[in-house]
C-alpha positions in Angstrom: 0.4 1.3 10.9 -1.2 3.8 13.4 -1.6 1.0 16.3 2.1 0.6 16.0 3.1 4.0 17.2 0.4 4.5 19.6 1.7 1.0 20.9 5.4 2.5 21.3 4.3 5.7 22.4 2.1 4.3 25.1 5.2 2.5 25.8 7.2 5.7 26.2 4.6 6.7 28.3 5.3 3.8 31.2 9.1 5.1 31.1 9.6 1.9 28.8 12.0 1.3 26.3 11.5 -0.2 22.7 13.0 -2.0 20.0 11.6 -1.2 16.5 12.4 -3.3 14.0 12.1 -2.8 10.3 12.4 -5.1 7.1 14.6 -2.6 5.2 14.6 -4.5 1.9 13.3 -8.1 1.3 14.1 -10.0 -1.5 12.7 -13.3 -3.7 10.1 -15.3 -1.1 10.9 -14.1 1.9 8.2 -14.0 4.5 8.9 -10.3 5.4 8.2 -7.4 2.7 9.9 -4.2 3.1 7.9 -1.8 5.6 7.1 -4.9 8.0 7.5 -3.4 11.4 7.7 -5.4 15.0 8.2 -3.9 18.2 9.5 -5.2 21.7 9.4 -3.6 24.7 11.8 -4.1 27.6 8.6 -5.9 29.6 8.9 -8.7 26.8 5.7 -7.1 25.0 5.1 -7.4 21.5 3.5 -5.7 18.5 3.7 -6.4 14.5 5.3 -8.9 12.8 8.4 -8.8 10.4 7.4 -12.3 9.0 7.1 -14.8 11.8 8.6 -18.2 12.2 11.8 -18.7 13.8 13.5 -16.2 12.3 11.2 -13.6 14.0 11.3 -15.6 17.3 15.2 -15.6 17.0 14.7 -11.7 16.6 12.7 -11.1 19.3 14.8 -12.8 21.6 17.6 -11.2 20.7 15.9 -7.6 21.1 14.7 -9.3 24.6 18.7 -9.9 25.9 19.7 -6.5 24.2 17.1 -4.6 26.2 18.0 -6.6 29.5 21.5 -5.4 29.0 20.4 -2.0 28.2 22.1 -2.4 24.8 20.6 0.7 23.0 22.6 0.8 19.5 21.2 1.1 16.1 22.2 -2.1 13.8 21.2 -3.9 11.1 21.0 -7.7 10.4 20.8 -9.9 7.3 18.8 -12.8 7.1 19.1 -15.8 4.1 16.2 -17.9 4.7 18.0 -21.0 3.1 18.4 -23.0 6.2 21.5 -23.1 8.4 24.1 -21.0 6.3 26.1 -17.9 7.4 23.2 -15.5 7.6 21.1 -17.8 7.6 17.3 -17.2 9.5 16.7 -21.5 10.1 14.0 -21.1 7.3 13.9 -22.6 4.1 11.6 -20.5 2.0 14.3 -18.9 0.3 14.7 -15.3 -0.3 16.2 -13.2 1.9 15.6 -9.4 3.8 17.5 -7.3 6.1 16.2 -6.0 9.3 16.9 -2.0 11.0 17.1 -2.7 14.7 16.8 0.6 16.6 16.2 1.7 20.5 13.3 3.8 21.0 13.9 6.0 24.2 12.5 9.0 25.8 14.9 10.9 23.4 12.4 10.0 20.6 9.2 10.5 21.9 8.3 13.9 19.7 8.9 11.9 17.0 6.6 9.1 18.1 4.1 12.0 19.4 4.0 13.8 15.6 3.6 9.9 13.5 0.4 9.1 16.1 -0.8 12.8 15.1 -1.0 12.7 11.2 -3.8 10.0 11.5 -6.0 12.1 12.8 -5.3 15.0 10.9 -5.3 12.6 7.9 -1.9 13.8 6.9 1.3 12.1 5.8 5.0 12.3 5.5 8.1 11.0 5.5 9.6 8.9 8.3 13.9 8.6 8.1 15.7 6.2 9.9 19.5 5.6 9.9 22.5 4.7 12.4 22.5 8.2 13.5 18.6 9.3 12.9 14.9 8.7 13.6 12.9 11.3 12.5 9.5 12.5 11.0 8.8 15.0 8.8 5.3 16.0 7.7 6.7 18.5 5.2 8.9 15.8 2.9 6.9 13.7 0.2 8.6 10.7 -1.8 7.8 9.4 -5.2 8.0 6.4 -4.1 6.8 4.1 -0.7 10.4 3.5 0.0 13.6 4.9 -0.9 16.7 3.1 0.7 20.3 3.4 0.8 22.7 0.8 1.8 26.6 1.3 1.6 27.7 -1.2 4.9 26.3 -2.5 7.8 27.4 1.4 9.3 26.4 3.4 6.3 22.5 3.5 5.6 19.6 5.2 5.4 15.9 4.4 4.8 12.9 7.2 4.2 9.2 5.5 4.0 6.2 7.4 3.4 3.6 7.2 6.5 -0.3 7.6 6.1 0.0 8.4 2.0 -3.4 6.6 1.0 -3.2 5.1 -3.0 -5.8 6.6 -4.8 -8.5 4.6 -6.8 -10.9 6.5 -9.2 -14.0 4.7 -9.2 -16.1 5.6 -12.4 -19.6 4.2 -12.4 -21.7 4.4 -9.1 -23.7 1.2 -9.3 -24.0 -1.7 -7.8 -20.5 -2.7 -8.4 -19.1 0.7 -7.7 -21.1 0.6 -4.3 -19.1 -3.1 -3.6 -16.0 -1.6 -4.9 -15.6 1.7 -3.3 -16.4 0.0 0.3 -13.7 -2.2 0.5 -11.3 -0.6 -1.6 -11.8 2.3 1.7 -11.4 -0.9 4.1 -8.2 -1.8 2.8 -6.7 2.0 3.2 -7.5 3.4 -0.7 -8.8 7.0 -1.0 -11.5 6.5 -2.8 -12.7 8.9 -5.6 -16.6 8.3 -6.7 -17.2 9.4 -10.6 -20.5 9.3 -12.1 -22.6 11.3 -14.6 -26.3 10.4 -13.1 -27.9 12.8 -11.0 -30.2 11.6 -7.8 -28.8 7.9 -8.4 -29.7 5.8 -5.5 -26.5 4.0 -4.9 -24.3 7.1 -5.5 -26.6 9.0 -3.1 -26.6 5.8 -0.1 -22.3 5.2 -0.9 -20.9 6.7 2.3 -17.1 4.6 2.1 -15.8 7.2 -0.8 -13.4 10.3 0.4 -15.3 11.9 -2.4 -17.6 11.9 -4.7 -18.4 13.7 -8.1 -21.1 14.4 -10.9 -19.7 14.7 -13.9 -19.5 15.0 -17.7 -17.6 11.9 -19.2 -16.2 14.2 -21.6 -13.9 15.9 -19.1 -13.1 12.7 -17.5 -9.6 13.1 -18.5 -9.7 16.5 -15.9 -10.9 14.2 -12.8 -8.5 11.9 -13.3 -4.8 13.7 -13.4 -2.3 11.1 -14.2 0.2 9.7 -11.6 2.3 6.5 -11.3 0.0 5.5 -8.2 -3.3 6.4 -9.3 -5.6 3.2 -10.0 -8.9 3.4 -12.0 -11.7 1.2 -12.3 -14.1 1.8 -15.1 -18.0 0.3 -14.8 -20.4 2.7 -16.2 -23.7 1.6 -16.8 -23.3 1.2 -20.5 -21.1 0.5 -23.4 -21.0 4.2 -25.0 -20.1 5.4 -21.7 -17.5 2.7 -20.9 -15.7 3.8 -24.4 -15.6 7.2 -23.9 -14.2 7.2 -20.6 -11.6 4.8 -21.5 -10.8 6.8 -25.0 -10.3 9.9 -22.9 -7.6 7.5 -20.5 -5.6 5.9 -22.7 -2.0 6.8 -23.0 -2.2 8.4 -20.0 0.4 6.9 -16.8 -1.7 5.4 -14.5 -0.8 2.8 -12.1 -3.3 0.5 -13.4 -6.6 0.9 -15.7 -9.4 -1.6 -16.1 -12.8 -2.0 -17.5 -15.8 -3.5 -16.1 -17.7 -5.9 -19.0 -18.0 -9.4 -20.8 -15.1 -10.8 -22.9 -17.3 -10.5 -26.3 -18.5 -7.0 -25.3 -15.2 -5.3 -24.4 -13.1 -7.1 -27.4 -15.8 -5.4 -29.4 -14.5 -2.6 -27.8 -10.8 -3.0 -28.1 -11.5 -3.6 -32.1 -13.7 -0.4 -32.3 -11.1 1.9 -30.5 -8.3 0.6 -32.6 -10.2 1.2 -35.9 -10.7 4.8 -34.5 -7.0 5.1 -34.7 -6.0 4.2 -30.4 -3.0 2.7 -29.9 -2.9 -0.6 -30.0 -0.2 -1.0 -27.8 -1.5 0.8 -25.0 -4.5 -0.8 -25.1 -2.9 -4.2 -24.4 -2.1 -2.6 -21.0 -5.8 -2.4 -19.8 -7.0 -4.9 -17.2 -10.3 -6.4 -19.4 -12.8 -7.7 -17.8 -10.9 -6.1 -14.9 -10.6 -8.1 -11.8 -9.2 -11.5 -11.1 -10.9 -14.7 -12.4 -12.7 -15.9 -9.6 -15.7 -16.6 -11.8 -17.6 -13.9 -9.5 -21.0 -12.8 -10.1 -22.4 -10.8 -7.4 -21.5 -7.2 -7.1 -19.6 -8.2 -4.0 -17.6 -10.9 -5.3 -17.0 -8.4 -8.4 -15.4 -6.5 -6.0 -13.2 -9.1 -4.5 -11.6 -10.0 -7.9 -11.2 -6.2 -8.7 -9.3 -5.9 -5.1 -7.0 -8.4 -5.3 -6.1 -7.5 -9.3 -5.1 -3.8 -7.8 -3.6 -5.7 -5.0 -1.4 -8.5 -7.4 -0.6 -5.2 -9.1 1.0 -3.1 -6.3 2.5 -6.0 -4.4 4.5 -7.6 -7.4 8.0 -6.6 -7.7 
């Protein structure tokens, strides 16, 4: 998201104007997701994608002919990707999603200036676009990504949060936590590193976590405050641990919850924790074995399948 705004700024910068373009809502299969953003500049550059094919290309050249004619209006557009009908984007892969269409000029270019800043500063905020707005806001949070409202085609509004990294709480710094912190940092997470080892060579030689923690499993419950968009992925180095740390969880909101482990060894679990009077109910909810089956084995590929779970689970509508 950051190239995107250096890309219009440096844009801004020539004296150029922009089109940004953003999927506002997207529904069923549609190629773009809300939060897509593309960008063409009145030199016939272009920057991001709001879900390709020809109904991006019919886009793009319709932001090219609007910026010849120095057309600089806020709009919105529809797009049915069901072949030829009114609406319709000349794909078939069903679904549909509406696109924001709006001029970026000098006029905006604090705005542009303060969303390239909060990457540095590792900050975030809200960004607010309607007919008669563009604006940033580093003091506004959101409970959620997105929050839209749309009346007509001349009455909406659209807030996104910008730069507010998901949080995963890794507990257990092995060799799967190792795997699983790293690319859980490539793919934008803050990364939280839990462990109750002291001098433990692969907690010590993990550099991807934001941070990192010894701690007592007991207060586990402490390090891990609940939240709606907090993921957690426990792999402790044994079963006793493992238990504990997912006793102390349980009940609690988290976004997701899983546990690292064989089939026989964490049904065993499952059955103990019920016994002891856990909620049945809630304990259906827990990804076990966490991860995807990929049939991984390596740490690495652990981590993969682990990903791509937390990633099925944000993704799916």
């Amino acid at each position: 998201m950051k190239d995107i705004w250096q890309f219009i700024l440096s844009k801004l910068n020539q004296d150029s104007v922009v089109y940004l373009l953003t999927v506002l809502k997207h529904k069923g299969s549609s190629p773009g997701r809300q939060g897509f953003k593309m960008v063409i500049s009145d030199n016939d550059e272009i920057y991001g994608s709001i879900g390709g094919g020809v109904m991006e290309y019919n886009m793009v050249e319709l932001c090219k002919e609007l910026l010849k004619k120095k057309e600089y209006k806020p709009f919105i557009k529809r797009q049915i990707h069901k072949g030829t009908i009114i609406d319709g984007s000349g794909m078939i892969c069903s679904g549909e999603q509406t696109i924001a269409f709006y001029p970026i000029t000098q006029n905006n270019i604090d705005t542009i200036q303060n969303l390239t800043g909060i990457y540095s500063s590792n900050k975030s905020g809200v960004l607010s676009i309607s007919p008669s707005n563009f604006s940033f806001s580093a003091k506004k949070d959101l409970n959620t990504k997105f929050n839209l409202t749309l009346t007509s085609e001349k009455e909406w509004s659209y807030d996104e949060l910008i730069n507010k990294k998901e949080i995963i709480y890794i507990v257990g710094a092995g060799h799967v936590g190792l795997a699983t912190s790293k690319l859980m940092s490539d793919l934008g997470f803050y990364v939280i590193l839990l462990d109750n080892r002291a001098h433990l060579n692969t907690f010590e030689k993990n550099l991807s976590p934001n941070e990192k923690r010894i701690i007592d499993y007991v207060d586990i419950a402490s390090h891990i405050p609940e939240s709606n968009s907090a993921y957690v992925g426990i792999m402790t180095n044994k079963y006793t641990d493992d238990k504990l740390v997912l006793s102390k969880l349980l009940g609690k909101s988290y976004k997701y919850i899983g546990v690292l482990g064989s089939v026989s060894k964490l049904k065993l679990m499952m059955e103990v924790l019920e016994k002891e009077g856990l909620s049945a109910k809630e304990l259906k909810k827990v990804h076990a074995p966490i991860g995807m089956k990929i049939s991984s084995q390596t740490p690495q590929e652990i981590a993969i399948s682990i990903a791509a779970e937390i990633i099925y689970t944000r993704n799916k509508q």
